[in-house]
C-alpha positions in Angstrom: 127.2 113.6 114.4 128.5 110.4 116.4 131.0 112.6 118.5 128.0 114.7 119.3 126.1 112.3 120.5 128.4 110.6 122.1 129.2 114.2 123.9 125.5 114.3 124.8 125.4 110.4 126.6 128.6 111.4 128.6 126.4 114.6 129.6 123.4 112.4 130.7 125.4 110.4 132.2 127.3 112.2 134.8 127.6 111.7 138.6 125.2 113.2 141.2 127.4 115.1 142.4 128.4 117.3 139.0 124.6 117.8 138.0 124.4 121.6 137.8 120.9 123.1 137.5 121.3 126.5 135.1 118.0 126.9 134.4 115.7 128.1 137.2 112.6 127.1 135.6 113.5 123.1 135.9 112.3 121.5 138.6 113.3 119.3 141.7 111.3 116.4 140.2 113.3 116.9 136.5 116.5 116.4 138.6 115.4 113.2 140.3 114.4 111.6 136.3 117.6 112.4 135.7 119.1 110.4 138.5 116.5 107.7 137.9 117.8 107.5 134.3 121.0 106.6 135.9 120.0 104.7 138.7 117.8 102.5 137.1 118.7 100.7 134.0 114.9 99.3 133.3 113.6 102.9 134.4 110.2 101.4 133.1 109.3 99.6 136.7 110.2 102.6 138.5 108.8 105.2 136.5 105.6 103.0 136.8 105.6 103.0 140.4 106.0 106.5 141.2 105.2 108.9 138.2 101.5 108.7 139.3 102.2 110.3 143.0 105.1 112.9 142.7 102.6 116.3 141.6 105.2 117.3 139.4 104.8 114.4 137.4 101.3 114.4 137.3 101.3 117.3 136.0 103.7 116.8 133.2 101.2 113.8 132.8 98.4 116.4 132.5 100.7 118.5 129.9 100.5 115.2 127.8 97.7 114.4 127.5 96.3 117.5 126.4 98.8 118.4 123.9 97.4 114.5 122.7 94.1 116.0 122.7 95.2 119.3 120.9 97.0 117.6 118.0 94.3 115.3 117.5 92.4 115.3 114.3 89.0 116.8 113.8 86.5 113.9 113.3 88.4 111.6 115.9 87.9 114.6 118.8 84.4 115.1 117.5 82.9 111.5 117.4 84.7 110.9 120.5 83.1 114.0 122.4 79.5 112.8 120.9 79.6 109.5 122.2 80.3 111.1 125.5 77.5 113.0 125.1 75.1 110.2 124.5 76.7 107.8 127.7 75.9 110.7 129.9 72.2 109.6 128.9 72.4 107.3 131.3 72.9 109.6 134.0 69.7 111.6 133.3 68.0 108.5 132.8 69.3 107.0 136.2 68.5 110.2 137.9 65.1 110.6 136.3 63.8 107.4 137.1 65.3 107.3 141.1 63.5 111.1 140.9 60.0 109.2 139.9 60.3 106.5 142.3 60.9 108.8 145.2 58.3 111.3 144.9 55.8 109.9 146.8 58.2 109.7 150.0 57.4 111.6 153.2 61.3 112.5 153.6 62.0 115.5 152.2 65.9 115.0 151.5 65.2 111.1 150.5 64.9 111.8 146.7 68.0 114.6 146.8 70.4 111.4 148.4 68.8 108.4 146.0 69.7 110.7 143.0 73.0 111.7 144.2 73.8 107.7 145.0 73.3 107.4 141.3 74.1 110.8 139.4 77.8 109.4 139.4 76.8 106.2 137.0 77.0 107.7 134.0 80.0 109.7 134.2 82.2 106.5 135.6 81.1 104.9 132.3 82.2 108.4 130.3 85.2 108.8 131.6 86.6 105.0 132.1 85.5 104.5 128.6 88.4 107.5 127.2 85.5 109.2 125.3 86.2 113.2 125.5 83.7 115.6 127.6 84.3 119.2 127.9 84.7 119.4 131.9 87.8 117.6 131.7 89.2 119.4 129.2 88.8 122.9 131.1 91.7 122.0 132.6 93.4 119.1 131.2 94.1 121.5 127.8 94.8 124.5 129.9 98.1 122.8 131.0 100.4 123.0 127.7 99.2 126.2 127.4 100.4 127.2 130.2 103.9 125.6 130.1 104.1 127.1 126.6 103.6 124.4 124.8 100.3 125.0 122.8 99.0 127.7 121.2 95.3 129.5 122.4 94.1 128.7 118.8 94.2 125.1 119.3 92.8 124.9 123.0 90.0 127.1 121.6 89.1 125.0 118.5 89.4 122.2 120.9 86.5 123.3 123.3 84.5 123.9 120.4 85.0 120.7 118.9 84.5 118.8 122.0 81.5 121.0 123.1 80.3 120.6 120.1 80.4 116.8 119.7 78.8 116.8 123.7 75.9 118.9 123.0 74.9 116.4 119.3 75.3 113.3 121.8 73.5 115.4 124.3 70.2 116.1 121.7 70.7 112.3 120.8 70.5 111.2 123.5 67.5 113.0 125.1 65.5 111.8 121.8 66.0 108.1 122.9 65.3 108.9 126.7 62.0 110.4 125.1 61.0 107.5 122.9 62.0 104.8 125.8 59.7 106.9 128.2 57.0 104.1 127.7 59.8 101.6 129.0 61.6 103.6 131.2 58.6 105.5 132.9 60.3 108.5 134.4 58.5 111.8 132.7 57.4 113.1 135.9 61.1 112.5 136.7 62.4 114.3 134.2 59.5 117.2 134.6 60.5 117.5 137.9 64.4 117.9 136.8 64.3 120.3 134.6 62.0 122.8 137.0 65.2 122.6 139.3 67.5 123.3 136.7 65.6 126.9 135.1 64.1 128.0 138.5 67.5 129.6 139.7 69.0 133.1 138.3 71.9 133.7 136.3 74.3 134.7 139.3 73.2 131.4 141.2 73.5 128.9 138.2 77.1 130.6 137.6 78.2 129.8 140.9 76.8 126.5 141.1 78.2 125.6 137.6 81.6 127.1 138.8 81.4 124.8 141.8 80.6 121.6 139.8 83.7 122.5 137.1 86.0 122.8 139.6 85.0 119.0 140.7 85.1 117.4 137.4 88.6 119.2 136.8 89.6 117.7 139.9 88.4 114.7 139.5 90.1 114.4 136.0 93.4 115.4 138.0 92.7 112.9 140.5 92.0 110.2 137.5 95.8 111.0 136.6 97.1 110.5 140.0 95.8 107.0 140.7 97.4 104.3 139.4 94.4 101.0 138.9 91.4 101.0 137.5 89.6 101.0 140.6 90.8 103.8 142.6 89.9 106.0 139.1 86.7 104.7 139.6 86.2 105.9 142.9 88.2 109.1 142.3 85.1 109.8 139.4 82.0 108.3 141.8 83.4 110.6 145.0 83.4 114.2 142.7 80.8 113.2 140.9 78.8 112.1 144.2 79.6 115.9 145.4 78.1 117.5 142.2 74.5 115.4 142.8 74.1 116.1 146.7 75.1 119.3 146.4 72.7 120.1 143.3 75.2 121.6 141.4 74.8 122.1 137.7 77.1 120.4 134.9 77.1 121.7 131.9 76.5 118.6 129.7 74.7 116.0 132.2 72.3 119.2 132.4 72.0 119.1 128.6 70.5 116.2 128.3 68.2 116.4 131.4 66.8 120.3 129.8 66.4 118.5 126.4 64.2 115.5 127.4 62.6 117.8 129.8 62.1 120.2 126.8 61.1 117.3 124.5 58.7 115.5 126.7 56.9 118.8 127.9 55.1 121.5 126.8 56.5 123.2 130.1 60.0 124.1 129.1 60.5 126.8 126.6 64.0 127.1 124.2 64.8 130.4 125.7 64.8 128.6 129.2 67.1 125.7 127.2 69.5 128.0 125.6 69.7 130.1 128.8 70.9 127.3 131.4 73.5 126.0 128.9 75.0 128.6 127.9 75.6 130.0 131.6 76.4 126.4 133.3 79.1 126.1 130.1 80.5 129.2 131.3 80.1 128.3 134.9 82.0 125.3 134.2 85.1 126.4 132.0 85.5 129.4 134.6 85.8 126.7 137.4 87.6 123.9 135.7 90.4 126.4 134.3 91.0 128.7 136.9 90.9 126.4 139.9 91.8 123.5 138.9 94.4 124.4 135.9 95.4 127.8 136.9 96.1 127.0 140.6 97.5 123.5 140.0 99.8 125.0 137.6 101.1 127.8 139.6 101.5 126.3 143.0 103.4 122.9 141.3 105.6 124.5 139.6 106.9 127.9 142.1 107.3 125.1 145.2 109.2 122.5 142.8 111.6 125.4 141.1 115.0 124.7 141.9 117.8 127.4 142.9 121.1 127.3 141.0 124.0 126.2 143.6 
């Protein structure tokens, strides 16, 4: 056993100029850990400073993370999920309240741009506090899948799970938007937010829910590229900004705005409920995993493959 390893240091070890790449699937960005492994004796500092910016590394980054998330036990995933159900209250509320305020404005577009100033609130709190929502995890748990790493069972038990645990927080947390109403003041707000989120068709609220996936995958992939606090911050407010001025529909934000709208009028039927999440869920995963995983994926690791000398 001590000759073997020994055998194996002397491997790891070995000049630049002997490395031999045998296996085309490794990558440039493998090579060069290698040679930071010898270069640099604290390889901590260095890998700090630059495993955040090279793409391959982010996306071995990605791969981490979600096989975290896929290994991660049942109640943990769930309560984690629900509370980010219940902070994305705060968005609706936010919204809802910058909706009421700005009715009576002569401006047409002036409500669309207050609510998109704030629409991002909500989801900077979500995501900067670790808590798990289902947008992020359309791609984020794609990628071990896709390297071979995890198993389609476990991806799918962990979009259920994590849907799950959104849509409780979700129900939660429109019941406490609807008993603060008398506080808060923002029915006609959220009246007026749940008209625009049944009044489109099934091919329109797929494509908008597509478009505002493919954001909040990005923006988790954009999360993982930054390095401080603040630029995550921004990297969330900027794609999150996006989804708001452009109206687009996210799957669990809009589940808490159709469930106070549903519990605080008589206008709203559950057919009309049941109808916008199911689509905007689909919407979403479609966007999230195909352009953001599938295409990340792909295009990372052809350009990176090395050749064999």
């Amino acid at each position: 056993m001590t000759e073997q390893k020994n055998s194996e240091q002397k491997e790891s070890r070995s000049s630049h100029g002997d490395i031999e790449v045998q296996d085309q699937s490794r990558t440039e960005r493998e090579v060069e850990r290698e040679e930071e492994d010898r270069d640099f004796v604290p390889v901590i500092v260095k890998r700090n400073d630059a495993a955040l910016r090279h793409p391959d590394d982010i996306l071995e980054n990605a791969i981490i993370e979600g096989l975290e998330q896929l290994e991660r036990r049942t109640l943990s995933l769930f309560l984690s999920a629900m509370a980010a159900g219940l902070i994305l209250g705060f968005t609706a509320m936010s919204v809802a309240v910058v909706e009421t305020l700005t009715m009576s404005l002569d401006f047409a577009n002036s409500s669309r741009l207050a609510t998109a100033l704030v629409y991002p609130l909500g989801f900077v709190l979500c995501i900067m506090s670790g808590t798990q929502l289902f947008t992020e995890h359309t791609a984020t748990a794609v990628y071990p899948i896709l390297d071979r790493r995890g198993g389609v069972k476990a991806l799918i038990r962990l979009w259920l799970i994590v849907l799950a645990g959104n849509l409780c927080g979700a129900i939660v947390s429109a019941g406490f938007l609807v008993a603060a109403d008398d506080v808060v003041q923002a029915k006609s707000g959220y009246v007026a937010i749940g008209h625009h989120l049944v009044s489109f068709d099934g091919g329109a609220l797929f494509i908008s829910a597509l478009l505002a996936g493919w954001l909040m995958a990005l923006g988790a992939w954009l999360v993982m590229a930054t390095q401080s606090t603040l630029s995550q911050m921004v990297s969330i407010y900027i794609v999150t900004f996006i989804i708001g001025i452009g109206g687009l529909h996210h799957s669990i934000a809009g589940s808490v705005e159709i469930f106070t709208a549903y519990f605080i009028s008589n206008a709203f039927g559950a057919s009309q409920v049941f109808r916008f999440i199911g689509m905007t869920i689909f919407g979403n995963l479609v966007g999230g995993s195909i352009f953001v995983a599938l295409l990340n994926y792909g295009h990372i690791r052809e350009t990176q493959k090395t050749t064999p000398d």
